[in-house]
Structures are given as C-alpha cells and as structure tokens.
Backbone and ligand atoms as CSV (ligand in chain L), in Angstrom:
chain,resi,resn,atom,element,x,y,z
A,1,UNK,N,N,61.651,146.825,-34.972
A,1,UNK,CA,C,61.034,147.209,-36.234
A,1,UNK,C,C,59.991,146.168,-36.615
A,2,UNK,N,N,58.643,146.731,-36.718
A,2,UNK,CA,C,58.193,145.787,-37.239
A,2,UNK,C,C,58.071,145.628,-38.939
A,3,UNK,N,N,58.065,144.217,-39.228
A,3,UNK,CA,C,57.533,143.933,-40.729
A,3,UNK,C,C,56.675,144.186,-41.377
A,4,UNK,N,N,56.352,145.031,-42.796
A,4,UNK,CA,C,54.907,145.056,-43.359
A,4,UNK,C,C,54.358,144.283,-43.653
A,5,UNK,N,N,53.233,143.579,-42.998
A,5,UNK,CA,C,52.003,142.695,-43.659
A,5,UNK,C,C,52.417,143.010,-45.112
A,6,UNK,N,N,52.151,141.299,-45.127
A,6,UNK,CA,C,52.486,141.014,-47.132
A,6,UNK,C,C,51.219,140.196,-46.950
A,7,UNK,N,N,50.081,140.408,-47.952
A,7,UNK,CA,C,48.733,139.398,-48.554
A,7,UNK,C,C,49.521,139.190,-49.608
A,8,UNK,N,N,48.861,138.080,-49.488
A,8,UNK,CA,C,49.323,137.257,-51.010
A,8,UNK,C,C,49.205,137.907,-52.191
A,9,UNK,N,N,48.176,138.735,-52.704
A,9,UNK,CA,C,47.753,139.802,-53.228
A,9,UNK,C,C,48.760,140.641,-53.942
A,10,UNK,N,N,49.730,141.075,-52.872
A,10,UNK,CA,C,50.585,142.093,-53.041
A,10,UNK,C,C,51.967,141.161,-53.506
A,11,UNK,N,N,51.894,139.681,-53.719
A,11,UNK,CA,C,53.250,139.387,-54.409
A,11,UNK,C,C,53.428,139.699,-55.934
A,12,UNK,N,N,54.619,140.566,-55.926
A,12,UNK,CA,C,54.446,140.886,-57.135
A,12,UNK,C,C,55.911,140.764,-57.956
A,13,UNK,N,N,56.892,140.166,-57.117
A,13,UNK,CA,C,58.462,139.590,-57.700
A,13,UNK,C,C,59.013,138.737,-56.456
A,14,UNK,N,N,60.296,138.245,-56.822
A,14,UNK,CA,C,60.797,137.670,-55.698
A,14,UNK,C,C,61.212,138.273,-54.088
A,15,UNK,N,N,60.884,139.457,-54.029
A,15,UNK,CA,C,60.959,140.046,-52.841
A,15,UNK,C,C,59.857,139.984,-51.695
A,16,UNK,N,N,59.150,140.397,-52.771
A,16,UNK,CA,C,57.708,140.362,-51.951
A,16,UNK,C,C,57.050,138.655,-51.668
A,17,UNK,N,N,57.879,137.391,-52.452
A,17,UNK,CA,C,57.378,136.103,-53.007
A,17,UNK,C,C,57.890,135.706,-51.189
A,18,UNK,N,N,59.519,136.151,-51.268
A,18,UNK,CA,C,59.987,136.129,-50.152
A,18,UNK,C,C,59.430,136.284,-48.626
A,19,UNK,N,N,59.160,137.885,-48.661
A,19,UNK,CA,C,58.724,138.353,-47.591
A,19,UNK,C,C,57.493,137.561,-47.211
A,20,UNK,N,N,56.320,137.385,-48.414
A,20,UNK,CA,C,55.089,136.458,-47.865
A,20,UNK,C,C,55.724,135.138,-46.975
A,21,UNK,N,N,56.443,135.011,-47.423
A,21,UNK,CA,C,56.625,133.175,-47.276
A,21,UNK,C,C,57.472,133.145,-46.000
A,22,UNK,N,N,58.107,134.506,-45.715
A,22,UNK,CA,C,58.256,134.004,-44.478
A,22,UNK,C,C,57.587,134.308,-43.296
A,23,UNK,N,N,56.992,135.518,-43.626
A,23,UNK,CA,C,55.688,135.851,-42.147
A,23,UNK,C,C,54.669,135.040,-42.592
A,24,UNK,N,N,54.554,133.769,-43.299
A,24,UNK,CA,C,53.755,132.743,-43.475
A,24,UNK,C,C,54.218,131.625,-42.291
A,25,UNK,N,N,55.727,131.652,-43.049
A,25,UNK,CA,C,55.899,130.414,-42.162
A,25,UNK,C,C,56.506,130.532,-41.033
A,26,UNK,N,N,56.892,132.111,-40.235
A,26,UNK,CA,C,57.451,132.368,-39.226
A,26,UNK,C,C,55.515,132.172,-38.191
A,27,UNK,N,N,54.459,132.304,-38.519
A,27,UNK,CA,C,52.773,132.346,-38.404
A,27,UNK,C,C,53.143,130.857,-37.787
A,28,UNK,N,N,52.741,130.060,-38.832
A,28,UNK,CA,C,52.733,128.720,-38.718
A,28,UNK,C,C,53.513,128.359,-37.779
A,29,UNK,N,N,54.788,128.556,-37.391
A,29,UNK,CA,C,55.545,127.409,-36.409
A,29,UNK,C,C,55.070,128.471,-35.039
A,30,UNK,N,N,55.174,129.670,-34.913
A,30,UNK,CA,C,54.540,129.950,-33.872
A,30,UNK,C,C,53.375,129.679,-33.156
A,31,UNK,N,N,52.075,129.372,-34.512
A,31,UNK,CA,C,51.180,128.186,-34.087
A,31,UNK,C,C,51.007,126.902,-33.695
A,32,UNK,N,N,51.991,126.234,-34.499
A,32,UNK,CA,C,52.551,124.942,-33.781
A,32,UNK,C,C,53.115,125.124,-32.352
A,33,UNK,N,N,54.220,125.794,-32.644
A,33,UNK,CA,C,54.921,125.824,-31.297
A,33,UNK,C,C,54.020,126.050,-30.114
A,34,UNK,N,N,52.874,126.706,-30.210
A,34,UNK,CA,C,52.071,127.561,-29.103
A,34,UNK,C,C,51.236,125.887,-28.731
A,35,UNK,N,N,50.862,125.298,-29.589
A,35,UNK,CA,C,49.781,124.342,-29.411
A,35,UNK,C,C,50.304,123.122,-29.499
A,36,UNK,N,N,51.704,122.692,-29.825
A,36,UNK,CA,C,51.976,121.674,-29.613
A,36,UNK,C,C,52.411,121.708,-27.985
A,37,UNK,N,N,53.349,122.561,-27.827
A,37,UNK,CA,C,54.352,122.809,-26.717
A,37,UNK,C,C,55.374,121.888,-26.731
A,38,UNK,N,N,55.639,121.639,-28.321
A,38,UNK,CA,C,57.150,120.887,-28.606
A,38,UNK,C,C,58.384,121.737,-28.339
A,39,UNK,N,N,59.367,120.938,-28.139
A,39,UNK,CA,C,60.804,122.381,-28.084
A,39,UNK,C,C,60.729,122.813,-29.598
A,40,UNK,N,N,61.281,124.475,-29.598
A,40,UNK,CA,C,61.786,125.390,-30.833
A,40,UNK,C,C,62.488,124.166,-31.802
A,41,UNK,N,N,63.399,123.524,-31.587
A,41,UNK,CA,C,64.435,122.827,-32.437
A,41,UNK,C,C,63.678,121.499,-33.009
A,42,UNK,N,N,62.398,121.013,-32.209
A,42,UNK,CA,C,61.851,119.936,-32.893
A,42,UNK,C,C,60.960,120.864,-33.608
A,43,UNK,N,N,60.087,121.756,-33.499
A,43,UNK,CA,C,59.265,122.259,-34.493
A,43,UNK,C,C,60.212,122.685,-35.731
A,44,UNK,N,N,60.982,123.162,-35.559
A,44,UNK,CA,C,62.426,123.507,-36.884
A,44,UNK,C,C,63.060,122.538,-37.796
A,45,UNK,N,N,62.892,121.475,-36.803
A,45,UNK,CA,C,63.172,120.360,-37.763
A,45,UNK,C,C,61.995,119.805,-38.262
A,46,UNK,N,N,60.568,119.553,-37.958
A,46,UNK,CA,C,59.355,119.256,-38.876
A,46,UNK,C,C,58.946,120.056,-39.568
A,47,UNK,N,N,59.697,121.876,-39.547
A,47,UNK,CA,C,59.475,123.023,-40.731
A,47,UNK,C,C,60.663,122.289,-41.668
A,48,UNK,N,N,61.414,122.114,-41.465
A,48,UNK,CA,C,62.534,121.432,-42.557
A,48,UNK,C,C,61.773,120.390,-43.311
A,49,UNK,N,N,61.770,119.716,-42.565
A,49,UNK,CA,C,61.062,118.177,-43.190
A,49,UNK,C,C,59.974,118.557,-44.228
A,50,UNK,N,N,59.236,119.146,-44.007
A,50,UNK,CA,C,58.295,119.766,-44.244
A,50,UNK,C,C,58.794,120.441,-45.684
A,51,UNK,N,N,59.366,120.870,-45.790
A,51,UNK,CA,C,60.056,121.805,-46.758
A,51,UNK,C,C,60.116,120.533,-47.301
A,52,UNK,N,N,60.883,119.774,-47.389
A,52,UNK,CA,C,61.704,118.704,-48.194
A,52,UNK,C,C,60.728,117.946,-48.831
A,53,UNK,N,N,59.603,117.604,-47.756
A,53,UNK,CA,C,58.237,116.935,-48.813
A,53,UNK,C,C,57.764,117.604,-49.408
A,54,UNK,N,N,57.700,118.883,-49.748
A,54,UNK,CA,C,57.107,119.514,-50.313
A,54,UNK,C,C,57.760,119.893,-51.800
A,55,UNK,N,N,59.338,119.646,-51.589
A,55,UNK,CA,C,59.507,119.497,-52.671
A,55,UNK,C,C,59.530,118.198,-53.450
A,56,UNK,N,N,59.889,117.347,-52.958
A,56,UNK,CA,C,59.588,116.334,-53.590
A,56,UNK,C,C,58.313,116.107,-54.053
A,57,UNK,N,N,56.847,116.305,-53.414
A,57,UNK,CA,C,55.573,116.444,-54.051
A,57,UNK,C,C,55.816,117.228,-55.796
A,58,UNK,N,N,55.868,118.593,-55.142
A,58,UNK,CA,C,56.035,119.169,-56.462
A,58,UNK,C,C,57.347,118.926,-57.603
A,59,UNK,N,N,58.112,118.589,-57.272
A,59,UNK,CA,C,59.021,117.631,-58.256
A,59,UNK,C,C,58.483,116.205,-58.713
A,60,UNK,N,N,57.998,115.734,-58.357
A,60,UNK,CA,C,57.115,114.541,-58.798
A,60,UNK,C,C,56.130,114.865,-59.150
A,61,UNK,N,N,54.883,116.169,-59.335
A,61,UNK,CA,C,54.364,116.469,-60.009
A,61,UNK,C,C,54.643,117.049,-61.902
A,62,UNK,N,N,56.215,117.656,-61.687
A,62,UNK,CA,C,56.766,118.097,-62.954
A,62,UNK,C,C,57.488,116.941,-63.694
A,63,UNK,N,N,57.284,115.441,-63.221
A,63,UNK,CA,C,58.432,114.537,-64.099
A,63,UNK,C,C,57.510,114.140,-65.126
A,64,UNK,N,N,57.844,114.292,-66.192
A,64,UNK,CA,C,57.613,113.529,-67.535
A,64,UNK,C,C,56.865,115.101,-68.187
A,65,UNK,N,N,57.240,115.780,-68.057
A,65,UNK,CA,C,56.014,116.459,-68.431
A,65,UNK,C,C,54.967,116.909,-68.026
A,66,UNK,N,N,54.720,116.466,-66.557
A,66,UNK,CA,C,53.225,116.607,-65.517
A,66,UNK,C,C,52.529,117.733,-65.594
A,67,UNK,N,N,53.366,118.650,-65.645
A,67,UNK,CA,C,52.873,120.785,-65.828
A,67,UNK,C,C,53.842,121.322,-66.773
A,68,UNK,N,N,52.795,122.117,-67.594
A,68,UNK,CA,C,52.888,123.125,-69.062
A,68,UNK,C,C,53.975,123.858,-68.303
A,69,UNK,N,N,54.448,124.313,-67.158
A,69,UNK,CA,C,55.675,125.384,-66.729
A,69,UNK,C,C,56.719,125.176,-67.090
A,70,UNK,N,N,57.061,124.162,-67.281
A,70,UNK,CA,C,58.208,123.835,-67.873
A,70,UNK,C,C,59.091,123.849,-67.511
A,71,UNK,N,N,59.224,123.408,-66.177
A,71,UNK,CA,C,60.081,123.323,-64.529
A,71,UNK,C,C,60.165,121.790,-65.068
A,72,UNK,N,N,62.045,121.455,-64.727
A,72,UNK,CA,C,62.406,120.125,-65.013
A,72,UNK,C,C,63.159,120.088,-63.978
A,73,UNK,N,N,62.684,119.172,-62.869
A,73,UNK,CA,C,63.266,119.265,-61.582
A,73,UNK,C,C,64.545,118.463,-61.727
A,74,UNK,N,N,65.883,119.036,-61.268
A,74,UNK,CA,C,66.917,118.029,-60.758
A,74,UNK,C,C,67.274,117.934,-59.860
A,75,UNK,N,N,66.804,116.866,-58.840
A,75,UNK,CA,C,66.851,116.618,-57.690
A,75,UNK,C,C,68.368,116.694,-56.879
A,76,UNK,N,N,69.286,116.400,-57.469
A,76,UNK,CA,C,70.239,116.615,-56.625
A,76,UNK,C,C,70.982,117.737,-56.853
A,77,UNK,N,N,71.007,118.849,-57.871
A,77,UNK,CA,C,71.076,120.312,-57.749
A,77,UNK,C,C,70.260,120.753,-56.727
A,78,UNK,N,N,68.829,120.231,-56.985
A,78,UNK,CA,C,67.789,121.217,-56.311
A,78,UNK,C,C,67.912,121.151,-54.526
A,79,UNK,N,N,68.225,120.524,-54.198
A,79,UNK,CA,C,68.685,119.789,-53.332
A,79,UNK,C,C,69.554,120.419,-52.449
A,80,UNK,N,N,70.742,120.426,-53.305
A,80,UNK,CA,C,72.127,121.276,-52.943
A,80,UNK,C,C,72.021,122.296,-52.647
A,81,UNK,N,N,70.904,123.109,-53.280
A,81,UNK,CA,C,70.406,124.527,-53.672
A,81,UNK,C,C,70.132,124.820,-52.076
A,82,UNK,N,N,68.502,123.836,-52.167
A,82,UNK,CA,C,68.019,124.290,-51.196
A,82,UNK,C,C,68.817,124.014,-49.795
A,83,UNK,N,N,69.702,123.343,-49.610
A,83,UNK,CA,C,70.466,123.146,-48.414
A,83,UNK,C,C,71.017,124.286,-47.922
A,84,UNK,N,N,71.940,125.196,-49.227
A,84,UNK,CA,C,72.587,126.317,-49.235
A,84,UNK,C,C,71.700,127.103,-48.870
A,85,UNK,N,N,70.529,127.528,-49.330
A,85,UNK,CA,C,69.351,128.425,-48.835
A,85,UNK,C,C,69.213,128.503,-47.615
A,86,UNK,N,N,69.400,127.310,-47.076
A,86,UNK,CA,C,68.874,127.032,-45.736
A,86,UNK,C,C,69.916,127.836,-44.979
A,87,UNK,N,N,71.529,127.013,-44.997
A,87,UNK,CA,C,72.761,127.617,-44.480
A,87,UNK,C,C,72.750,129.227,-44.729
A,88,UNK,N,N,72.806,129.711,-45.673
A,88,UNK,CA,C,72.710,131.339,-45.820
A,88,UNK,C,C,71.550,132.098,-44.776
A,89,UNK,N,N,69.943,131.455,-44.848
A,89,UNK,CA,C,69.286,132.693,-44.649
A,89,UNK,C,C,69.687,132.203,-42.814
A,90,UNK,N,N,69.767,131.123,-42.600
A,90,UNK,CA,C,70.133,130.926,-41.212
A,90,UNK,C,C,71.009,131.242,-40.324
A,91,UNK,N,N,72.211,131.361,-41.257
A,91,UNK,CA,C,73.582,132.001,-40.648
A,91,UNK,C,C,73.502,133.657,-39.458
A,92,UNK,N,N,73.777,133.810,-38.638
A,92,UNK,CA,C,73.428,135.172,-38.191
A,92,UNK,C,C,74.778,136.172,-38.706
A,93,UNK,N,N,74.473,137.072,-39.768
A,93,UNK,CA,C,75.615,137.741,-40.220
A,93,UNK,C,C,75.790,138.600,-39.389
A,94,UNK,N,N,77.538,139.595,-39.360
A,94,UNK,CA,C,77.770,140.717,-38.759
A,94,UNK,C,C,77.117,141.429,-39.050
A,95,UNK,N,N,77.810,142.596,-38.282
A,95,UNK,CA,C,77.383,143.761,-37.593
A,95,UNK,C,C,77.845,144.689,-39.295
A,96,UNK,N,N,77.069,145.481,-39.736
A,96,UNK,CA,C,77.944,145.513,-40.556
A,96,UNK,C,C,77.920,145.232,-42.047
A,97,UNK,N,N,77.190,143.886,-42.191
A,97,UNK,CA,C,77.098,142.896,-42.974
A,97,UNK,C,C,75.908,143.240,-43.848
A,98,UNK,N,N,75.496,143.927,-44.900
A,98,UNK,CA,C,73.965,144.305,-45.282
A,98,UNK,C,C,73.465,142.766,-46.238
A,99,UNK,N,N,74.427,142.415,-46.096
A,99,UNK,CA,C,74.469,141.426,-47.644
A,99,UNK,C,C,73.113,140.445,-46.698
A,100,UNK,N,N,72.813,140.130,-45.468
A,100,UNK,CA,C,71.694,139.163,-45.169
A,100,UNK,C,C,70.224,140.248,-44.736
A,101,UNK,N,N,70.511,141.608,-44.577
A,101,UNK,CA,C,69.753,142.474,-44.419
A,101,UNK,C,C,68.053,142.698,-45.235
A,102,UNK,N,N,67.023,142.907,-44.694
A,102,UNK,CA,C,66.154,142.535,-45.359
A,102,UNK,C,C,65.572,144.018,-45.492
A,103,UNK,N,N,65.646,144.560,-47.098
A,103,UNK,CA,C,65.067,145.955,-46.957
A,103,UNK,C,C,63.622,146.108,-46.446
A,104,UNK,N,N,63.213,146.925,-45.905
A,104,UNK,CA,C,62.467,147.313,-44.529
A,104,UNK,C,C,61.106,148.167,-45.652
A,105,UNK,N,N,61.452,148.615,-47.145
A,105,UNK,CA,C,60.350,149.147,-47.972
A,105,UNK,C,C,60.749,149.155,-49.294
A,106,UNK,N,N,59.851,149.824,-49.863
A,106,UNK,CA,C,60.356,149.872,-51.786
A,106,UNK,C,C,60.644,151.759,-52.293
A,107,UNK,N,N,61.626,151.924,-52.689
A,107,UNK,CA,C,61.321,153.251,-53.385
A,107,UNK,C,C,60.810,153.174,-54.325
L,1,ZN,ZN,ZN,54.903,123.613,-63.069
C-alpha cells in the first residue's frame, strides 16, 4: 500500500501533523542512508540524536518566556514522553492489533 503524499500545506490536525513528519523523516534517512552508506542502526541513532537536539533547541527557546505560545517546557516529563513515543511507534504490534495501525484516508 502505498502512502498519500502529505505537503505541508495539507496539515491540518495531528494526523495529518503526523503523517507529514514521517514521510519527511522516513525521505531524509533514506537520503542519508543512500549517501552516507552508514549501517541502518547508525543512521537511527543520529535520527534519534537528532530528535533530542532538537528538542532541547526549542525548549531553550521557550524558557523564561522566549515565545508568546505559551509552551513551558518540562524537561524531564518531556523527555519521558518522548522516550515512550519512541517505544510505542517502534514496537512492531500484532496481527490483529489496530491500536498501532495507521488509517490509510479520511471520511
Ligand atoms: Zn512557542
């Protein structure tokens, strides 16, 4: 099955915020991977890393007040969070299992 092209354009809730971000970043490491010719598991771990500076950038952009959004980062929730994120979307669920299933369109 293939995935529908998501433009940025078309994000319009957390589904679609989703879907961009990962045929973004499933793009990207396949570009790396193609042009570095690092192994799968080291490019996975500099997409991690990667992740992690990135939050810390933007959490150190929101301390004291930095942006009107009104995002008050707590680093070691956020943290926890994102670890769990990681463990969930990574896990390969059963057969069976819709709960990791990614709906395929919108009614
Ligand atoms: Zn903000």
């Amino acid at each position: 099955m293939l995935a529908q092209h998501i433009n940025v354009s078309d994000i319009i809730d957390e589904s679609t915020a989703r879907s961009y971000l990962h045929q973004t970043i499933m793009a990207t490491f396949c570009r790396v991977l193609a042009s570095s010719r690092l192994p799968p598991g080291v490019v996975m771990r500099l997409l991690a890393s990667a992740l992690g500076a990135t939050y810390r950038e933007v959490a150190a952009a929101h301390q004291d007040g930095g942006c009107p959004c009104g995002w008050c980062p707590l680093p070691v929730i956020d943290i926890e969070t994102l670890c769990g994120c990681l463990v969930e979307a990574a896990t390969i669920h059963r057969a069976g299992d819709l709960s990791g299933m990614v709906a395929a369109g919108r009614a």
